[in-house]
The first five atom37 places (N, CA, C, CB, O) and aatype in JSON, in Angstrom:
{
  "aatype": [20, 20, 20, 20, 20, 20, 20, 20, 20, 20, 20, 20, 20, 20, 20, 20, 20, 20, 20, 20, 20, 20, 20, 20, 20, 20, 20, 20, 20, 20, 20, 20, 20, 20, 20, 20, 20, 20, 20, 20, 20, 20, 20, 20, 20, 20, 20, 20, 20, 20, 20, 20, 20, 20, 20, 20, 20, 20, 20, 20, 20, 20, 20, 20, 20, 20],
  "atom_mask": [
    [1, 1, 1, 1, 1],
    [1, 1, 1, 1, 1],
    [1, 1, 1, 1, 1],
    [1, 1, 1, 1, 1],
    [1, 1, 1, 1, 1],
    [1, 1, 1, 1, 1],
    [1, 1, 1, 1, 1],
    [1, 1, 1, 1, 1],
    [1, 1, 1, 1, 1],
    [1, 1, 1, 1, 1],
    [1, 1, 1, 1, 1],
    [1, 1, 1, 1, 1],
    [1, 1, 1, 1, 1],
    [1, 1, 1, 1, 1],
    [1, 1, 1, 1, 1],
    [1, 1, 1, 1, 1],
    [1, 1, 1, 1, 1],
    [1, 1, 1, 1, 1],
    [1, 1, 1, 1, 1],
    [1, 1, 1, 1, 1],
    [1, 1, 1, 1, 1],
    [1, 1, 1, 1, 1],
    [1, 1, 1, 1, 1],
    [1, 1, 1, 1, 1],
    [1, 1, 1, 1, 1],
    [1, 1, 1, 1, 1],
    [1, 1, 1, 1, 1],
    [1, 1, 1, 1, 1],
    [1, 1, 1, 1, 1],
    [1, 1, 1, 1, 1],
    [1, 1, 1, 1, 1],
    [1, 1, 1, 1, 1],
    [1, 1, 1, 1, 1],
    [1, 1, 1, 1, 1],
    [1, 1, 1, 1, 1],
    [1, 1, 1, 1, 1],
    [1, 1, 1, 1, 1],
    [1, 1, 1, 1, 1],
    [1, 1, 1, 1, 1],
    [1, 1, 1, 1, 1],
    [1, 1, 1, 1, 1],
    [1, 1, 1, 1, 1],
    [1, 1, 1, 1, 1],
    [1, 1, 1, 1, 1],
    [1, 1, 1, 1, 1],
    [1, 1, 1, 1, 1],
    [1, 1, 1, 1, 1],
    [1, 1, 1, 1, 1],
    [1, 1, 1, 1, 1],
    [1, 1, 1, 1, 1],
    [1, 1, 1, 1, 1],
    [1, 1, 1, 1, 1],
    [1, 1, 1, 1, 1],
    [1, 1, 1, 1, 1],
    [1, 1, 1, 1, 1],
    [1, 1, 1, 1, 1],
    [1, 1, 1, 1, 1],
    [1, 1, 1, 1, 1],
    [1, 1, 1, 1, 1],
    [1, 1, 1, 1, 1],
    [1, 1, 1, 1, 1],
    [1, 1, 1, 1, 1],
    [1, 1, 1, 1, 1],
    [1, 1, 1, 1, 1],
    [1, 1, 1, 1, 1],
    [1, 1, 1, 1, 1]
  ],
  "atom_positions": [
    [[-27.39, -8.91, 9.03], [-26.46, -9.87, 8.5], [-25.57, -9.25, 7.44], [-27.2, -11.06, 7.93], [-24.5, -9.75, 7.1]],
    [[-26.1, -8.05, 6.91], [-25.16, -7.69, 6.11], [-23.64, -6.82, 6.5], [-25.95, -7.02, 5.31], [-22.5, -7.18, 6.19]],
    [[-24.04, -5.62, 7.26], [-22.53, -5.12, 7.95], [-22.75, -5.77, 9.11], [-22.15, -3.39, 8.23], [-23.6, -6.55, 9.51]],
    [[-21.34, -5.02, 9.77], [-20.29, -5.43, 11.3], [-20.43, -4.09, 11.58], [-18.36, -6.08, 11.24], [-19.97, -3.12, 10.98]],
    [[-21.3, -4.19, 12.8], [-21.07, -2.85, 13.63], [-20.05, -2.82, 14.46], [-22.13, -2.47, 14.44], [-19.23, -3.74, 14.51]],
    [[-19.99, -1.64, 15.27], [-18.92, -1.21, 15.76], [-18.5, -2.46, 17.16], [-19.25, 0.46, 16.16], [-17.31, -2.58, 17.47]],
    [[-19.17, -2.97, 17.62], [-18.92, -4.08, 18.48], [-18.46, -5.55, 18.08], [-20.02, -4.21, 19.1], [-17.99, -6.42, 18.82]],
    [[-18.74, -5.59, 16.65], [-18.51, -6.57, 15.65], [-17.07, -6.26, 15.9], [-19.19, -6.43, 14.08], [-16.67, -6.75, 16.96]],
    [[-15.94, -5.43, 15.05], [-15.0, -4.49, 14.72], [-14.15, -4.95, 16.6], [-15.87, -2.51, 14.24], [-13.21, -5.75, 16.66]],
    [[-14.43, -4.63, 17.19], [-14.09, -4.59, 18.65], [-13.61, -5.74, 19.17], [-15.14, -4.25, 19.42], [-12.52, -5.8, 19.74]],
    [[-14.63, -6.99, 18.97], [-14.21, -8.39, 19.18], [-13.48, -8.92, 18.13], [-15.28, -9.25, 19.41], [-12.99, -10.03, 18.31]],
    [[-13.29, -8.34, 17.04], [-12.8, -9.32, 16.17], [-10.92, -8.77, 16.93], [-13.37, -9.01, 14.04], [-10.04, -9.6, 17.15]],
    [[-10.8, -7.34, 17.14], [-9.84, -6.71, 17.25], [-9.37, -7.39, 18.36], [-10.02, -5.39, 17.26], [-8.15, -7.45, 18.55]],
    [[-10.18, -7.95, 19.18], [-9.63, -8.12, 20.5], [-8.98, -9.69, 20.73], [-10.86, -7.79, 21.56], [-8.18, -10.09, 21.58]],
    [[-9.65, -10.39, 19.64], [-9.22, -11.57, 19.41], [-8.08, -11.89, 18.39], [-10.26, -12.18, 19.12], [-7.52, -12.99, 18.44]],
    [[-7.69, -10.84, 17.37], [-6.26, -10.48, 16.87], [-4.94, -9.59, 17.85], [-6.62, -9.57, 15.6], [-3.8, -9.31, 17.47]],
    [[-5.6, -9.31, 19.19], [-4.38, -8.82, 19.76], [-3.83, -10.06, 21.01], [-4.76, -7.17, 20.44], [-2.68, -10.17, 21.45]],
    [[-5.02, -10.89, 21.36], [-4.96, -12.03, 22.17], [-4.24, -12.9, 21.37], [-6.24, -12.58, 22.62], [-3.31, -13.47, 21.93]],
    [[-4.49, -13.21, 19.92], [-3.82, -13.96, 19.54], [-2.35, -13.51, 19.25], [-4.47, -14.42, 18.65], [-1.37, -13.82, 19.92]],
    [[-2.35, -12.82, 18.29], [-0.63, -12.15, 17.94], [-0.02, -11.04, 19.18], [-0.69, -11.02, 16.2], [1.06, -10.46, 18.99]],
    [[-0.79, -10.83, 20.36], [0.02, -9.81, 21.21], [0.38, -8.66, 20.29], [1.39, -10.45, 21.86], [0.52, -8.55, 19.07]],
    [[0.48, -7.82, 21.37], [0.24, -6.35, 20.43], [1.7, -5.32, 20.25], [-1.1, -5.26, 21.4], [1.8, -4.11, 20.06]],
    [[3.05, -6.76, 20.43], [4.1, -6.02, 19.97], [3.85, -6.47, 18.56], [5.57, -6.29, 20.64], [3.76, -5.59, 17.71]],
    [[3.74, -7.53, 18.24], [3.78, -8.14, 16.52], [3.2, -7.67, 16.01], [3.44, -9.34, 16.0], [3.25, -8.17, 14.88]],
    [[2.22, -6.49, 16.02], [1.73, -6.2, 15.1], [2.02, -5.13, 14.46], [0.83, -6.28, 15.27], [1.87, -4.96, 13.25]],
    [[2.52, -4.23, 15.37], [3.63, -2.96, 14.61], [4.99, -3.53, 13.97], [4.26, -1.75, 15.92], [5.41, -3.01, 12.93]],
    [[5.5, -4.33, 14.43], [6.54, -5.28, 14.13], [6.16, -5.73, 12.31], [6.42, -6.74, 15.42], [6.75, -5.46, 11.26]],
    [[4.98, -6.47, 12.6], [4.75, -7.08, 11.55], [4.42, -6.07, 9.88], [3.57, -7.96, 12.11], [4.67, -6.4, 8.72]],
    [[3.63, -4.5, 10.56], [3.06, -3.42, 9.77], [4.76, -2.68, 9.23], [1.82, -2.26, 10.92], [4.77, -1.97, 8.23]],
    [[5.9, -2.91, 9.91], [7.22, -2.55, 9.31], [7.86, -3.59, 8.56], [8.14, -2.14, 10.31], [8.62, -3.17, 7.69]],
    [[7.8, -4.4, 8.63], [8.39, -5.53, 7.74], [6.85, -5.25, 6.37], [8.5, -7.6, 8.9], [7.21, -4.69, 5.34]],
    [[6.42, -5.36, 6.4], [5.43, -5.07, 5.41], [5.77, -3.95, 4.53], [4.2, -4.81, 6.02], [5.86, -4.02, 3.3]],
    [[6.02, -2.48, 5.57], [6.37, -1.11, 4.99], [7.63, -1.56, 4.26], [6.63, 0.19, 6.15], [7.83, -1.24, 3.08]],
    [[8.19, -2.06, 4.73], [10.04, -2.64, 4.41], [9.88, -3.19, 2.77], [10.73, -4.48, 5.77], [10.49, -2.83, 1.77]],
    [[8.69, -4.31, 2.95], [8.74, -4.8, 1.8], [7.91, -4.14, 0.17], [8.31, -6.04, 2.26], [8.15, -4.41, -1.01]],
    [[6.99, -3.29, 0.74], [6.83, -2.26, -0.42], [7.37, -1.89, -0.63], [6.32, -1.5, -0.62], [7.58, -2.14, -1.81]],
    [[8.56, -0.65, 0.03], [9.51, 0.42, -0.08], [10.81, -0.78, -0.66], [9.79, 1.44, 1.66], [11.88, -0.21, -0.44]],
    [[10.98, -1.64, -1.06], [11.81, -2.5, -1.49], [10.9, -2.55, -2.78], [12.13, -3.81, -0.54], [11.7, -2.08, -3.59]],
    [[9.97, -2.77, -3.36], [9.52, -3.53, -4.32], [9.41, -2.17, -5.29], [8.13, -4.51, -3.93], [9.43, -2.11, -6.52]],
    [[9.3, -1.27, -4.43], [8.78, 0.12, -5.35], [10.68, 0.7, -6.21], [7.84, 1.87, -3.69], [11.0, 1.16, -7.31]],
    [[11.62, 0.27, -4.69], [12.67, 0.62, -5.8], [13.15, -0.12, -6.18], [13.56, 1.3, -5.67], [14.22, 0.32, -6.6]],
    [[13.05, -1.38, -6.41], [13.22, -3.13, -7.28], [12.13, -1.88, -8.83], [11.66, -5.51, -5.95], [12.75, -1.8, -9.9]],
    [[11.55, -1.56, -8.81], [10.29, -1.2, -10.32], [11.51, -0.1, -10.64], [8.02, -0.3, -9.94], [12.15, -0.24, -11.68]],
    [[11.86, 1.16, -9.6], [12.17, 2.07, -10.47], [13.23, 1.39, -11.01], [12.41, 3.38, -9.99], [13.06, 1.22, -12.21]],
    [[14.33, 0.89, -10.56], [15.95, 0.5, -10.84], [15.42, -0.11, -12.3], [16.92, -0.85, -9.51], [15.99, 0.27, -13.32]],
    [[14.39, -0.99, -12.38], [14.05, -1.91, -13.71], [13.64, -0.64, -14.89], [12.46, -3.19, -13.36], [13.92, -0.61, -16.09]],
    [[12.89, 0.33, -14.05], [12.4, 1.21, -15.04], [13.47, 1.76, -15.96], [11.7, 2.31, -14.41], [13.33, 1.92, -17.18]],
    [[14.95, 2.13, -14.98], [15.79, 3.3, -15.33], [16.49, 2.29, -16.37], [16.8, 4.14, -13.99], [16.67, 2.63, -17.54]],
    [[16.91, 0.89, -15.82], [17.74, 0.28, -17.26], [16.87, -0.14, -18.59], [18.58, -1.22, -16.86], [17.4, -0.34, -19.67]],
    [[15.52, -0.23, -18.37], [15.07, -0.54, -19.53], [14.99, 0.86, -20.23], [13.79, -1.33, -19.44], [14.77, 0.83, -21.44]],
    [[15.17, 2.27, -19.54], [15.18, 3.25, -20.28], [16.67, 3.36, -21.06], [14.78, 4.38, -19.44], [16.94, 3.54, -22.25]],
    [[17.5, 3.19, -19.91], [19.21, 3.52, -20.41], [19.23, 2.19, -22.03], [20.86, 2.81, -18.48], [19.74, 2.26, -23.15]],
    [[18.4, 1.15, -21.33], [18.6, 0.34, -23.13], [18.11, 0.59, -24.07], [18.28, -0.89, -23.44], [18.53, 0.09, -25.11]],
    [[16.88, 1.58, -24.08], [16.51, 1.86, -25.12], [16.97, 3.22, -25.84], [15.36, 1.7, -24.95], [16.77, 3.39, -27.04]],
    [[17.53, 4.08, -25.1], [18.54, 5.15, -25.51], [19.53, 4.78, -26.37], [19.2, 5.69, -24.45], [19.79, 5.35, -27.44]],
    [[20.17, 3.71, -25.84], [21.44, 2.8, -26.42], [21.44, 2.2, -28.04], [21.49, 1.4, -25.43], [22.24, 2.2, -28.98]],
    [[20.23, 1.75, -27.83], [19.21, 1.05, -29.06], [19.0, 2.17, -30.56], [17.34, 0.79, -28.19], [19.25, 2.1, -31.76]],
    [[18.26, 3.39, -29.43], [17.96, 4.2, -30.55], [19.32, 5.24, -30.77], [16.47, 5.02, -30.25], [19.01, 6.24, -31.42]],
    [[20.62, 5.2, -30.38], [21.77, 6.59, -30.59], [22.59, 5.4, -30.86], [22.34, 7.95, -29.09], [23.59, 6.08, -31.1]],
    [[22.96, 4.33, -31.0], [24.02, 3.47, -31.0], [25.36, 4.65, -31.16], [23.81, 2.24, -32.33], [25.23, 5.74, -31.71]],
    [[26.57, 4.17, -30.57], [27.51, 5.11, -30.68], [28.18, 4.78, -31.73], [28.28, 5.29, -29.63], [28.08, 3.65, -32.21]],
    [[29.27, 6.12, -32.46], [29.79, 5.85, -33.28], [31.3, 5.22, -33.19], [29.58, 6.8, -33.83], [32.14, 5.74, -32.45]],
    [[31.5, 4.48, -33.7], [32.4, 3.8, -33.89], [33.78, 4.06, -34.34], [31.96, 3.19, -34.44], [33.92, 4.33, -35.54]],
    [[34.75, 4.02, -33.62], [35.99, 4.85, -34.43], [36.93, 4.26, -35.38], [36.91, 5.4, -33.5], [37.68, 3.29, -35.25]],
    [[36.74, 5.01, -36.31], [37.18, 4.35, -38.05], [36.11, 3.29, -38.47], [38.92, 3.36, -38.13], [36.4, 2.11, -38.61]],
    [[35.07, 3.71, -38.63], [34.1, 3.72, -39.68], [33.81, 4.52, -40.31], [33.22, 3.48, -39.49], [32.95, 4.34, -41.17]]
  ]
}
């Protein structure tokens, strides 16, 4: 009762390709890839302006005729 042997693994598989057919599921594993590889450069883009603001913050520019 505690693991799923390898025949366990087999039927469960066989009853996720009966149900979703076995184009959707590569289909479905790229829209997935799509949406990490989106989220990862949604973080850096956030990373790079919260860096460019804090550069800004700490050099403020000088001002002409002050």
């Amino acid at each position: 009762m505690g693991t799923f042997s390898l025949s366990h693994w087999l039927v469960v598989l066989a009853i996720v390709l009966i149900l979703f057919g076995a184009g959707r599921i590569p289909k479905a594993m790229g829209d997935l890839a799509r949406g990490v590889r989106a989220f990862r450069t949604g973080m850096r883009d956030d990373n790079a302006e919260g860096a460019a603001d804090q550069l800004a913050e700490a050099h403020p520019a000088e001002r002409p005729g002050s």
